[in-house]
C-alpha positions, -999 to 999 in steps of 0.1 A, spaced: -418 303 -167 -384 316 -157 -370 342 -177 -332 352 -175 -331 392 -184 -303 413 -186 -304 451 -194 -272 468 -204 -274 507 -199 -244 512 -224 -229 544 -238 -233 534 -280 -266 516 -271 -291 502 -250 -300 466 -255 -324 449 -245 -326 408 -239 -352 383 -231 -341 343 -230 -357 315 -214 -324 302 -209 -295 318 -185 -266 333 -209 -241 357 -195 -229 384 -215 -196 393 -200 -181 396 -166 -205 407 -134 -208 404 -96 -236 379 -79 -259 409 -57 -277 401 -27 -307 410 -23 -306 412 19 -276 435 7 -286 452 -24 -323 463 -21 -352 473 2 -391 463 -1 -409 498 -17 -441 488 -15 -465 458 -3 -449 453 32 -448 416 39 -462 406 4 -422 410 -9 -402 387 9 -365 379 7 -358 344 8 -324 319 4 -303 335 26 -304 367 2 -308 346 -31 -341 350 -40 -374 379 -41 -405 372 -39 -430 396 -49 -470 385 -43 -502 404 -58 -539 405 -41 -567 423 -42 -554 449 -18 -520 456 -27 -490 442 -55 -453 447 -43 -425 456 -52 -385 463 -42 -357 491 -55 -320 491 -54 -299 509 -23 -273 518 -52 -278 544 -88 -261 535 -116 -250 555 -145 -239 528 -167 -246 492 -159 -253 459 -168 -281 442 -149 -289 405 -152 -321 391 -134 -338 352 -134 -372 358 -130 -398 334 -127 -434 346 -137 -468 342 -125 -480 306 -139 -510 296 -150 -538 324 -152 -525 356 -148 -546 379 -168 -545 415 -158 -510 413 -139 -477 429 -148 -444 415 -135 -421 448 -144 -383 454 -136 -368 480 -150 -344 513 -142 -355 548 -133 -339 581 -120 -358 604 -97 -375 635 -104 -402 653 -125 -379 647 -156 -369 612 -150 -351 585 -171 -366 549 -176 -363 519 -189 -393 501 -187 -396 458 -192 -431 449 -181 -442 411 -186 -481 413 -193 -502 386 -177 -522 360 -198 -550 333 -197 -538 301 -192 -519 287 -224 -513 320 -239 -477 336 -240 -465 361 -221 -464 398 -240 -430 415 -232 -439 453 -230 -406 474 -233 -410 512 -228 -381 542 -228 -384 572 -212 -360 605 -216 -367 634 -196 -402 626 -191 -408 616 -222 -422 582 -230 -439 570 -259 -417 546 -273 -435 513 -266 -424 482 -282 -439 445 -277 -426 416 -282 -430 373 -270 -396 355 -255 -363 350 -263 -331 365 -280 -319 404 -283 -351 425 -287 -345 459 -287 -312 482 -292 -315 517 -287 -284 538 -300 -266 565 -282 -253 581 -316 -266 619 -315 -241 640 -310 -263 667 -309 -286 650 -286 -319 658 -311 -322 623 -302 -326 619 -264 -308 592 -247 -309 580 -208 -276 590 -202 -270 617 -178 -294 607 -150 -288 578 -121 -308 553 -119 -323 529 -98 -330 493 -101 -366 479 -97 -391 448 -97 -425 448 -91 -460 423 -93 -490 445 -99 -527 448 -108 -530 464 -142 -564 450 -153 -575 478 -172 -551 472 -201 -526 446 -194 -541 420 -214 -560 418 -248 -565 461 -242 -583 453 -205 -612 431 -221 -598 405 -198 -598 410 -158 -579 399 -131 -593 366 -116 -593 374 -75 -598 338 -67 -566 324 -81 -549 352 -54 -524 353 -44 -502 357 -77 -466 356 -75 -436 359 -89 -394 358 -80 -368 369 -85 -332 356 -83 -294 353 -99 -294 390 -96 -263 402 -109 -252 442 -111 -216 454 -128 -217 487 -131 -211 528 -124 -221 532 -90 -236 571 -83 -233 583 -48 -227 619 -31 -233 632 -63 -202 613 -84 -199 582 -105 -173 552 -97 -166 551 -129 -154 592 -133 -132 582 -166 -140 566 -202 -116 538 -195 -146 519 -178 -162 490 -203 -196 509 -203 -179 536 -227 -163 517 -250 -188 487 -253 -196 482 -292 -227 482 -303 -246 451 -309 -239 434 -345 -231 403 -357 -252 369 -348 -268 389 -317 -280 414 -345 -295 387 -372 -314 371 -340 -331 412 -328 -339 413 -363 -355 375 -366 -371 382 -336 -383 413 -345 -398 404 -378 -417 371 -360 -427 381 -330 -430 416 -322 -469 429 -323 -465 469 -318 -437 493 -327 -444 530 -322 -418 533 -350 -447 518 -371 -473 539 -358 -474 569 -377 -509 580 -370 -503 584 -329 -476 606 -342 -500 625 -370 -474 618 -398 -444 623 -378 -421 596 -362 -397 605 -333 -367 610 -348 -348 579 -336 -372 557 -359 -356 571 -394 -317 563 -377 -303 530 -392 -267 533 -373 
């Protein structure tokens, strides 16, 4: 399966997409990945391939891998083909997402959770501000799937805004929940999983020696509207059909009282 996923890190909102098929949202610059980013973890298990084109990320028993950006971003938009591990891949997680450094650290979290052959991929989408997770949301393929506003003034609802981030994509072992709550392991003999990456495109606020490239809020990452329209009647389809956890819904893990952001229609 090959999955075209972009992630916009815009000032109103934070959207969220997930489409089987490659739809660009707006201008951006083709990265290289012999350019753009270096292996983190797995050694020769992440390869870069196509003269800079492609990743390729592979899982054993010993070790997943995994590759980060050279560059931070404050405001971006990321766009990322990713081709998933095929046939059995229970207990794997294919994950690219953004994070900032630190003890109080930004993320946001897309994590692909493995399956049995013939069952659909689970789209696992986390955000973290300042630490602070618990804002998990999963859904199956295609369309806008999540927006989350950037309209608190007084910031009692956090927002990854302040922090740079990185970019990241990784293939690891996550067996003892990734799939159907852990009840189904990782099968070692169909080793070694992988999973690419490629058509990795970045247009965005560059952070380095502690400034942004985009110092002003004439940059389109400011003034970017928030998502309406078509794009918001297919979130909302896709929402209704085929997402299967909302911590919005889940008012007992927050003993009677939801985050704050879960009450805000606009």
């Amino acid at each position: 399966m090959a999955t075209r996923f972009s992630v916009s890190t815009f000032s109103p909102s934070l959207m969220l997409l997930a489409t089987i098929l490659s739809v660009a949202i707006g201008s951006s610059f083709a990265g290289n990945f012999n350019n753009d980013v270096v292996v983190a973890f797995g050694d020769a298990r992440a390869k870069i391939q196509d003269n800079g084109n492609l990743m390729s990320l592979a899982l054993d028993n010993s070790s997943g891998s995994g590759f980060e950006s050279k560059n931070e971003f404050i405001y971006a938009k990321v766009e990322m083909n990713i081709k998933l591990v095929p046939g059995n891949s229970a207990g794997t997680v294919t994950s690219f997402y953004l994070k900032s450094e630190g003890n109080s650290w930004d993320e946001v979290d897309m994590e692909f959770l493995g399956n049995t052959s013939g069952d659909p991929y689970v789209l696992h989408t986390n955000i973290f501000t300042k630490g602070m997770g618990n804002r998990e949301q999963q859904v199956v393929d295609k369309k806008p799937i999540r927006e989350y506003r950037n309209v608190d003034p007084n910031n009692n609802v956090p927002y990854p805004r302040d922090q740079p981030m990185k970019l990241y994509g990784s293939l690891w072992n996550a067996d003892d929940w990734a799939t159907r709550g852990g009840s189904v392991k990782t099968d070692w003999s169909k080793a070694p999983f992988t999973a690419s990456f490629n058509n990795y495109t970045a247009d965005g606020c560059v952070y380095a020696n502690g400034a942004s490239s985009c110092p002003d809020k004439t940059a389109p990452w400011y003034s970017s509207e928030l998502i309406d329209g078509d794009d918001l009647k297919q979130m909302q389809w896709v929402q209704k059909n085929y997402m299967i956890y909302n911590y919005c819904d889940d008012s007992n893990r927050f003993h009677g009282s939801l985050p704050a952001e879960c009450g805000r229609k606009n």
